[in-house]
Every structure is written in C-alpha cells, then in structure tokens.
MMTF fields as JSON, N, C-alpha, C and O atoms, coordinates in Angstrom:
{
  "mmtfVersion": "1.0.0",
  "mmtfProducer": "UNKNOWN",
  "numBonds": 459,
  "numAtoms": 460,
  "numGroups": 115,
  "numChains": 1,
  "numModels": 1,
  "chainsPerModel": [1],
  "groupsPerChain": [115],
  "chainIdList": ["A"],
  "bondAtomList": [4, 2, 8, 6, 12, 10, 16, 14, 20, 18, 24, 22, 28, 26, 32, 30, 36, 34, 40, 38, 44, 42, 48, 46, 52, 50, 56, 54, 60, 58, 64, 62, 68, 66, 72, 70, 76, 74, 80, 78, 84, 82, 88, 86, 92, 90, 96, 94, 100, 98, 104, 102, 108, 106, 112, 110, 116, 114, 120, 118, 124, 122, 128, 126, 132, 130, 136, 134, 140, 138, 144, 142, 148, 146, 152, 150, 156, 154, 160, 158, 164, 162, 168, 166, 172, 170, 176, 174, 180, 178, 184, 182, 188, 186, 192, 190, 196, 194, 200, 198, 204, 202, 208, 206, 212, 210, 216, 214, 220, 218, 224, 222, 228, 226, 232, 230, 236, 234, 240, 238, 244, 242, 248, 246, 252, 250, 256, 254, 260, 258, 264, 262, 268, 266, 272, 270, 276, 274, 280, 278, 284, 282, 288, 286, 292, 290, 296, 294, 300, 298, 304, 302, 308, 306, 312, 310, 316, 314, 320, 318, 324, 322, 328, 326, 332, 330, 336, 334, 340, 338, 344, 342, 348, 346, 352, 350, 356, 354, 360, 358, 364, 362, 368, 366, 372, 370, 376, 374, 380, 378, 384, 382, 388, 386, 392, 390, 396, 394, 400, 398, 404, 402, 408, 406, 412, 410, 416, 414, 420, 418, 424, 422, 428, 426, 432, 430, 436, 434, 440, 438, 444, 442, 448, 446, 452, 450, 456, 454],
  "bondOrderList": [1, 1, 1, 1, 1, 1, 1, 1, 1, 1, 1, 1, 1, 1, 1, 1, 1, 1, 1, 1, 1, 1, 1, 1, 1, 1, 1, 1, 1, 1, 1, 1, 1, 1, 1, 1, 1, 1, 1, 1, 1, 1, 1, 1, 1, 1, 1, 1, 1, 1, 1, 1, 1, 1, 1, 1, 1, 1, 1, 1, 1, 1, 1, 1, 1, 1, 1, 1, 1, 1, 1, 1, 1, 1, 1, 1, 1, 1, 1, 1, 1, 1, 1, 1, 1, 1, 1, 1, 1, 1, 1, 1, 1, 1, 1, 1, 1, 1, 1, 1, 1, 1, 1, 1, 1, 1, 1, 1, 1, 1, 1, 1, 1, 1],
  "groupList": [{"groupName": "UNK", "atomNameList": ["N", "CA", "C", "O"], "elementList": ["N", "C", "C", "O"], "formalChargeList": [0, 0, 0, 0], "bondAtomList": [1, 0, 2, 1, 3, 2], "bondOrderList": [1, 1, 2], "singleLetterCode": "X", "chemCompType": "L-PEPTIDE LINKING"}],
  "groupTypeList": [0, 0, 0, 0, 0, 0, 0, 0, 0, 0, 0, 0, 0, 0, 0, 0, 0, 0, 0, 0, 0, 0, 0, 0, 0, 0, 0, 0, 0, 0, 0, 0, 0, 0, 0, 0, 0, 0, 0, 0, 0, 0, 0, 0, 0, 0, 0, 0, 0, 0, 0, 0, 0, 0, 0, 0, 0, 0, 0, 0, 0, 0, 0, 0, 0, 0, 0, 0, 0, 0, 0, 0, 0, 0, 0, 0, 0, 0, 0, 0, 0, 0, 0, 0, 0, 0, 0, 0, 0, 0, 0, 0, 0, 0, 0, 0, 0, 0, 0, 0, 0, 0, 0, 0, 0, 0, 0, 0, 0, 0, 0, 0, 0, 0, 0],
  "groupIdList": [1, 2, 3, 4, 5, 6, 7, 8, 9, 10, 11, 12, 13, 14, 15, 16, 17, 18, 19, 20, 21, 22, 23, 24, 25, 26, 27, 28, 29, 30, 31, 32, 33, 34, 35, 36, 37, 38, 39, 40, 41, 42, 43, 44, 45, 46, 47, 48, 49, 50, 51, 52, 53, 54, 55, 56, 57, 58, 59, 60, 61, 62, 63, 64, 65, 66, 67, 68, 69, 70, 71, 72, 73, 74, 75, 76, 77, 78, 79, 80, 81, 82, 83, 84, 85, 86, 87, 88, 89, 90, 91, 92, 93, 94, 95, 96, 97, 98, 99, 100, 101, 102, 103, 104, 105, 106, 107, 108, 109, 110, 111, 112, 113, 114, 115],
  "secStructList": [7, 7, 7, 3, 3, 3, 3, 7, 7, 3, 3, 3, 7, 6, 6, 7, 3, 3, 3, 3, 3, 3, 3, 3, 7, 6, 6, 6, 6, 1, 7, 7, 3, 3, 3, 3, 3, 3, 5, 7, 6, 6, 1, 7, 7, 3, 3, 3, 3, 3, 3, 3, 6, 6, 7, 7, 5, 7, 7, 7, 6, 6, 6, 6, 6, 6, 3, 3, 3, 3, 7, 7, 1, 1, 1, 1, 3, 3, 3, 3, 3, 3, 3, 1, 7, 7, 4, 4, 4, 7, 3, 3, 3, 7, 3, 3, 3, 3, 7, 1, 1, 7, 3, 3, 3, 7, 7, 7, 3, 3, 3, 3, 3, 7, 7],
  "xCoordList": [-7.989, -6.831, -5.664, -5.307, -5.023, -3.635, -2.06, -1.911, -1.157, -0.165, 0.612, 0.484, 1.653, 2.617, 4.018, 4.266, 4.718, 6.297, 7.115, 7.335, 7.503, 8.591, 9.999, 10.463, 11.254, 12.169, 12.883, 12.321, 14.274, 14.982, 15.55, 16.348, 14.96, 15.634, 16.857, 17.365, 17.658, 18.756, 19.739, 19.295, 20.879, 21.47, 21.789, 22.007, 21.814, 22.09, 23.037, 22.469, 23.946, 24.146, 23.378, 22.534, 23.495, 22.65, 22.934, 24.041, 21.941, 22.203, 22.134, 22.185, 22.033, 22.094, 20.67, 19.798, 20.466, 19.215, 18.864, 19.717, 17.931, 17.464, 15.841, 14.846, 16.018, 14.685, 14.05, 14.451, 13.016, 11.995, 10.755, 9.946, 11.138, 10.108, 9.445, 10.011, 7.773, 6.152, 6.064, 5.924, 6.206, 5.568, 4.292, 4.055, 3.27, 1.827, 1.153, 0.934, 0.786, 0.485, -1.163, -1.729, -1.98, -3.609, -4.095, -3.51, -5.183, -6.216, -6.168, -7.241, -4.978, -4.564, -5.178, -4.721, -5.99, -7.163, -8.662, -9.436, -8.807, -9.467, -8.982, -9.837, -7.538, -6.814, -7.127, -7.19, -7.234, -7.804, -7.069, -7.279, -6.084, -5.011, -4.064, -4.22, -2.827, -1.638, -0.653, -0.396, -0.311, -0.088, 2.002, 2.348, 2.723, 3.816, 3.24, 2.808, 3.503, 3.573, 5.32, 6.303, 4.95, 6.144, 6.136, 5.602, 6.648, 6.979, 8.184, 8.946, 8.59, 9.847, 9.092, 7.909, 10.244, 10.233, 9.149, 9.557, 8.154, 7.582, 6.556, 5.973, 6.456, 5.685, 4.386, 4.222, 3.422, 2.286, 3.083, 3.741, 2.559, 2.392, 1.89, 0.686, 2.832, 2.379, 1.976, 2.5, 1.532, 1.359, 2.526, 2.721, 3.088, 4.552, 4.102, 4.267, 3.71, 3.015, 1.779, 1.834, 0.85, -0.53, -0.255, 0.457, -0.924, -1.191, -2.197, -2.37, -3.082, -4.682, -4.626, -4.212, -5.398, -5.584, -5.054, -4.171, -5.93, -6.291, -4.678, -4.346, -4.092, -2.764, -2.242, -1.12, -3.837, -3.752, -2.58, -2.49, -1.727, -0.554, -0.328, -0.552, 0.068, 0.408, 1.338, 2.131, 1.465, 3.211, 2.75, 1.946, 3.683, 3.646, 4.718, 5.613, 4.121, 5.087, 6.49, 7.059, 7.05, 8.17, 8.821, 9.945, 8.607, 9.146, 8.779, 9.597, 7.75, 7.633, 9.299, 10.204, 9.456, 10.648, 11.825, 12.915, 11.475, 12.9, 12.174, 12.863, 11.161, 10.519, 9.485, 8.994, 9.662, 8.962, 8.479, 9.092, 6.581, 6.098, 5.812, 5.231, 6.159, 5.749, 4.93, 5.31, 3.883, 3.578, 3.192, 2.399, 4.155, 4.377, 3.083, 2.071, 2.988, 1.864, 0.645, -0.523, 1.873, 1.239, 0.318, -0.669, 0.935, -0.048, 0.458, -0.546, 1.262, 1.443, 3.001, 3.328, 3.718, 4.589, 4.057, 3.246, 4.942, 5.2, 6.418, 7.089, 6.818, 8.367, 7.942, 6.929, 9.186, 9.245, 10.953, 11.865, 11.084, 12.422, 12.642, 11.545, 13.597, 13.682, 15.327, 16.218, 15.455, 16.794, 16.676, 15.694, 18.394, 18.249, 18.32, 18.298, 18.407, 17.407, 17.947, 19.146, 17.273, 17.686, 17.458, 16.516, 18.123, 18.146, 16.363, 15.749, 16.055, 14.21, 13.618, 12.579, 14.22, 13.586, 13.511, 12.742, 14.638, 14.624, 13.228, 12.703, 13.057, 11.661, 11.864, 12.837, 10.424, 10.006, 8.98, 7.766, 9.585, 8.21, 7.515, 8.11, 6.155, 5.185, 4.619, 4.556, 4.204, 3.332, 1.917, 1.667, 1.053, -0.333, -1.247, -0.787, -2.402, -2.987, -4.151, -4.353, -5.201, -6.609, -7.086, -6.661, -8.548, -8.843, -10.748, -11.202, -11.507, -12.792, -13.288, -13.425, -13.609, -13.305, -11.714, -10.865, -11.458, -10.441, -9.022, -8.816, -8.459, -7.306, -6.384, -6.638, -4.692, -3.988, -2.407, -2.037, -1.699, -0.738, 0.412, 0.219, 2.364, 3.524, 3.796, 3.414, 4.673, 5.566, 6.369, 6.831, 6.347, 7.611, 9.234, 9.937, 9.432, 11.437, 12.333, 11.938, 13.071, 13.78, 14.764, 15.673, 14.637, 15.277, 15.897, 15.194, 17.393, 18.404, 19.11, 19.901, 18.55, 19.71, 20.684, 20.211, 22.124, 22.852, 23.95, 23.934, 25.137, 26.479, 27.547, 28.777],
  "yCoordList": [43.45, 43.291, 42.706, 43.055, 41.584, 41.421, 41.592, 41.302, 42.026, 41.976, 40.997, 40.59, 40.353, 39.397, 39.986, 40.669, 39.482, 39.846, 38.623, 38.287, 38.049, 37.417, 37.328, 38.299, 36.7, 36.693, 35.39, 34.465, 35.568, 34.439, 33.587, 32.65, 34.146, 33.284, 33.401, 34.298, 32.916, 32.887, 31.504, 30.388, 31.886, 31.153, 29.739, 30.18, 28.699, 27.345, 26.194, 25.515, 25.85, 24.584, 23.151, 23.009, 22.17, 20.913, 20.6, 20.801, 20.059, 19.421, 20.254, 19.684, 21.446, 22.879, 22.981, 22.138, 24.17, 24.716, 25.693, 26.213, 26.13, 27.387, 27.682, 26.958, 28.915, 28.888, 30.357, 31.511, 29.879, 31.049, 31.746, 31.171, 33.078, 33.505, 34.376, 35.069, 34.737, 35.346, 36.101, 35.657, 37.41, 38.441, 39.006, 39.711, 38.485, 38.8, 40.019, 39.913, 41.356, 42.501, 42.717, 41.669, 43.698, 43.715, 43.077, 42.804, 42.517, 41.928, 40.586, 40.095, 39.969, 38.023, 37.669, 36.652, 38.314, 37.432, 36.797, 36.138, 37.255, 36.847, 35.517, 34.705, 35.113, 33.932, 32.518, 32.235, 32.032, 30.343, 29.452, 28.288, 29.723, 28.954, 29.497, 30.421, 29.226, 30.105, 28.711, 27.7, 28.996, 27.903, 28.737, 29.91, 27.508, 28.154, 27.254, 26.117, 28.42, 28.122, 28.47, 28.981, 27.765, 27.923, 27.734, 26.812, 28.487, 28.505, 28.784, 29.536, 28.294, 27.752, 28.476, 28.548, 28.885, 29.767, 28.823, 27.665, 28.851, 28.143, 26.905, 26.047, 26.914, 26.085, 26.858, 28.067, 26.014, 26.758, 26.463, 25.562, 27.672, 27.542, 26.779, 26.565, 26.01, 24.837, 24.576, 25.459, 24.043, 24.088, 22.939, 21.774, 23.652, 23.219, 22.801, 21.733, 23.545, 22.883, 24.241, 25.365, 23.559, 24.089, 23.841, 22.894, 24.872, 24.621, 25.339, 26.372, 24.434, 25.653, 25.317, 24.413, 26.757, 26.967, 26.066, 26.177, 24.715, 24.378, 23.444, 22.681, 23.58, 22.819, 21.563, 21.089, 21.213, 20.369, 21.056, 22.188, 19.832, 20.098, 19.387, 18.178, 19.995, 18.945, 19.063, 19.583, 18.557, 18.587, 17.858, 16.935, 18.718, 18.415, 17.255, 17.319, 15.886, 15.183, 14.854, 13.855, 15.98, 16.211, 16.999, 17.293, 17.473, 17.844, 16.871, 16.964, 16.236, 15.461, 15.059, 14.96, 14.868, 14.661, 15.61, 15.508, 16.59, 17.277, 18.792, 19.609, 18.963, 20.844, 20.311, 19.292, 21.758, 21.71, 23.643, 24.708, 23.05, 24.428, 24.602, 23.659, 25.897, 25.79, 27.722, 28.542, 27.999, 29.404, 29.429, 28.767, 30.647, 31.095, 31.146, 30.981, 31.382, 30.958, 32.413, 32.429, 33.9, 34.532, 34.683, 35.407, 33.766, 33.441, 35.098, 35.718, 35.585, 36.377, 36.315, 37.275, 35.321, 34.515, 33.134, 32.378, 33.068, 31.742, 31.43, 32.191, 29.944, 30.011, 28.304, 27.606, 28.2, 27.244, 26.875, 27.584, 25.67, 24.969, 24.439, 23.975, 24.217, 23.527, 22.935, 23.684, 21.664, 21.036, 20.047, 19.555, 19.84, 18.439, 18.964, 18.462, 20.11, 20.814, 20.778, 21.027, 20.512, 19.897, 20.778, 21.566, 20.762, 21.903, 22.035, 23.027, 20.994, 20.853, 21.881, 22.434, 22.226, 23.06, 24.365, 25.031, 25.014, 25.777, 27.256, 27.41, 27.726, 28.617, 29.926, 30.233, 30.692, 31.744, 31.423, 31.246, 31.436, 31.015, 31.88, 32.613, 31.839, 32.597, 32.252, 31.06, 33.145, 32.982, 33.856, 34.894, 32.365, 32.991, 32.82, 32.034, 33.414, 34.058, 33.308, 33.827, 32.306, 32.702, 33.19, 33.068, 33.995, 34.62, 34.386, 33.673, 35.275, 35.234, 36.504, 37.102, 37.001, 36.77, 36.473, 36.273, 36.478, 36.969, 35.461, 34.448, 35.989, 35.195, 36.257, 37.225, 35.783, 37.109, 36.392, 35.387, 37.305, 36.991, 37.706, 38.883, 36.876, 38.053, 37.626, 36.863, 38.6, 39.172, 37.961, 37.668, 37.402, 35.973, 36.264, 37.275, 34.989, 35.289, 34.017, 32.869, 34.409, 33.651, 32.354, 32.797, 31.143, 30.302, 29.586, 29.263, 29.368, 28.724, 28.259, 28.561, 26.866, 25.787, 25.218, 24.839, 25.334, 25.226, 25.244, 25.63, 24.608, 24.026, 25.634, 25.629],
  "zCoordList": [-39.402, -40.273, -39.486, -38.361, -40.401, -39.913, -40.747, -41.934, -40.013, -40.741, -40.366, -39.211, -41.292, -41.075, -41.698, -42.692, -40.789, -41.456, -41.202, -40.039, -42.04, -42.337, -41.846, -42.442, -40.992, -41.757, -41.085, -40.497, -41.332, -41.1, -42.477, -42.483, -43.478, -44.611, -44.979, -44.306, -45.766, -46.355, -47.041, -47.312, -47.173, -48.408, -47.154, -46.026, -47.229, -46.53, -46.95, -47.806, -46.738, -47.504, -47.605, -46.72, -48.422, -47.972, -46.791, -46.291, -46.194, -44.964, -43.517, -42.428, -43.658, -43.083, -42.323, -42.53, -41.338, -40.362, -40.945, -41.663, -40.902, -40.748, -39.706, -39.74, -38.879, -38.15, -38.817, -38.663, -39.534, -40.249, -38.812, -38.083, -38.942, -38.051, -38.531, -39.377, -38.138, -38.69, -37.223, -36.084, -37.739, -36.532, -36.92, -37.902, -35.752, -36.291, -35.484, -34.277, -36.319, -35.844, -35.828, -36.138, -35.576, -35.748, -35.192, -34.145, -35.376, -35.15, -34.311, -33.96, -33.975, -34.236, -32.633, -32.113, -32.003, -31.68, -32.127, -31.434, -33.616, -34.773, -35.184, -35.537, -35.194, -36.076, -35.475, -34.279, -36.105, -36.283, -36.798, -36.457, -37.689, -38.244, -38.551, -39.349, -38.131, -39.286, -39.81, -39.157, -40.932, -41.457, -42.367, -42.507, -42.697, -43.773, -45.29, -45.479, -46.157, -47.37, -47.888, -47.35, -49.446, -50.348, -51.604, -52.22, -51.942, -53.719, -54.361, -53.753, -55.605, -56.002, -57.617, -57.949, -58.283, -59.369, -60.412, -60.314, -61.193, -62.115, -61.187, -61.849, -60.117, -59.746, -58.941, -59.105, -58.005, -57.703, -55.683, -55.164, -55.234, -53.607, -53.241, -53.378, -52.546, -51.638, -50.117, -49.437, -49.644, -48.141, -47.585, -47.934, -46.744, -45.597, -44.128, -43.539, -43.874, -41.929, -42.094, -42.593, -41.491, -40.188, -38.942, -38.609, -37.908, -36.454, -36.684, -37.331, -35.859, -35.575, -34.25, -33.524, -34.177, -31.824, -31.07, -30.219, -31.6, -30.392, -30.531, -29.623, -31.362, -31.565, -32.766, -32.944, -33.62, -34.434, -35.48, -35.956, -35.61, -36.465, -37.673, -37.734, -38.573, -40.554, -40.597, -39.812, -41.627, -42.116, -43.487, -43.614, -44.722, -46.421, -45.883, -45.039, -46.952, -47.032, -47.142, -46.701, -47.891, -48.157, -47.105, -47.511, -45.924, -45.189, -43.334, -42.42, -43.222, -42.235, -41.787, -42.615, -40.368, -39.394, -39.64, -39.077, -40.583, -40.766, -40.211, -39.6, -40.418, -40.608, -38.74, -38.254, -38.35, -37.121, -37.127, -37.05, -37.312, -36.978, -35.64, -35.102, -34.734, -33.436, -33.526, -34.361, -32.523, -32.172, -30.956, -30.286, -30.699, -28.977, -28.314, -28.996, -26.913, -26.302, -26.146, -25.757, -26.815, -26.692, -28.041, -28.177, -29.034, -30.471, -31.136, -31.489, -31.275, -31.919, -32.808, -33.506, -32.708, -33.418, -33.779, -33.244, -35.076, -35.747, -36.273, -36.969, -35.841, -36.486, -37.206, -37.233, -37.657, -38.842, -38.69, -39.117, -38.018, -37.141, -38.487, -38.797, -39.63, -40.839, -40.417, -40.015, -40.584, -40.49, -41.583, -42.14, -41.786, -43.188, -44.725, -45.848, -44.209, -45.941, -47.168, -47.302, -48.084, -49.383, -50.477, -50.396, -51.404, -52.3, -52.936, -53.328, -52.853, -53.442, -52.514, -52.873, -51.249, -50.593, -50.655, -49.962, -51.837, -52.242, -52.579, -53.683, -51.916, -52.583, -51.619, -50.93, -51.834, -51.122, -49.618, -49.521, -49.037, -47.882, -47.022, -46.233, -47.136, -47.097, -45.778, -45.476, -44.967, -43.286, -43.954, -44.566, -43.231, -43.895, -42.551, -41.723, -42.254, -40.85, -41.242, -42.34, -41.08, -41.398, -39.873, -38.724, -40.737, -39.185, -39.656, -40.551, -38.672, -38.542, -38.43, -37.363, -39.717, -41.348, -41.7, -40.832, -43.126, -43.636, -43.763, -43.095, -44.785, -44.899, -45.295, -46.011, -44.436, -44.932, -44.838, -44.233, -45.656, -46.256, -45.724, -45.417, -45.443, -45.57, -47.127, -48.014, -46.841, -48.288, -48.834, -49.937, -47.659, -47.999, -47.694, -47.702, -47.449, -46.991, -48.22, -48.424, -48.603, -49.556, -48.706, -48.004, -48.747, -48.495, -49.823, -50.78, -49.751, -50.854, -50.215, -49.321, -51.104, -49.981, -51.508, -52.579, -51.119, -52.667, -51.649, -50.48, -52.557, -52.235, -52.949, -52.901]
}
C-alpha cells in the first residue's frame, strides 16, 4: 500500500507560481510511475506531467514550458513547479503512485488562479 498527501495549493493570480508537493508513505519502493492529474468542476481528470524511474518525462499540452514535474532522489516526493498560470488552470490536482501491483491515489489540493 501507498499513501499520498498533497499540498501546496491555493488562490494565485494570472500570471502567478505555485509549487504543488506529493508526500509518498508505504510501500514506494513498489512505484513505477507517479504522475499529476487534474480536474476542474464538470469536466473529466486529466493527465498534467509523468516521470517514470528511470526519468522519462510528459507534459499535457496545455501546460508544456510553463509546468515542471521533478521527484527527489530519495523517490519519496513529488512536486509540480507551475509558473504563467492561467485561470484554465484552475482545478483540483491530484498525485497518483502506480506501483507493482496497484494504482493509488491523494485526496487532491485545490489550485485557483483568478484576479
């Protein structure tokens, strides 16, 4: 089993930073990917950045050159560097673990980016 906790979110203006951080408890020499998700009231969870092990990195279109996922070397953090940010970025963002077995989920941290 793993747990994830969330935080770092909050209210932003346009154009504003925020650094989202995932504290990963249990098991997380099992994990194989941890990735950020997000969701925005009425829409479906989306995928924001991947890193797996060995370091392969994504990025959702809509955030490429502005969002930077990085995890510490002891692999038991994940953060999420977000600059530029635009009110579309608005949502709940979610730190998700896959492992060997298992896929696992935080609670999510609220990011609002508004004038």
């Amino acid at each position: 089993q793993v747990q994830l906790v969330e935080s770092g979110g909050g209210l932003v203006q346009p154009g504003g930073s925020l650094r989202l951080s995932c504290a990963a408890s249990g098991s997380i020499f099992s994990l194989i990917r941890m990735a950020w998700f997000r969701q925005a009231p009425g829409t479906q969870r989306e995928l924001v950045a991947t890193i797996t092990n060995d370091g392969n990195i994504n990025y959702a279109d809509s955030v490429k050159g502005r969002f930077t996922i990085s995890r510490d070397s002891t692999e038991n953090s994940l953060w999420l560097e977000m600059n530029r940010l635009k009110p579309e970025d608005t949502a709940a963002y979610y730190c998700f673990a896959q492992g060997i077995p298992g896929a696992y989920w935080g609670r999510g941290t609220q990011v609002t980016v508004s004038s």
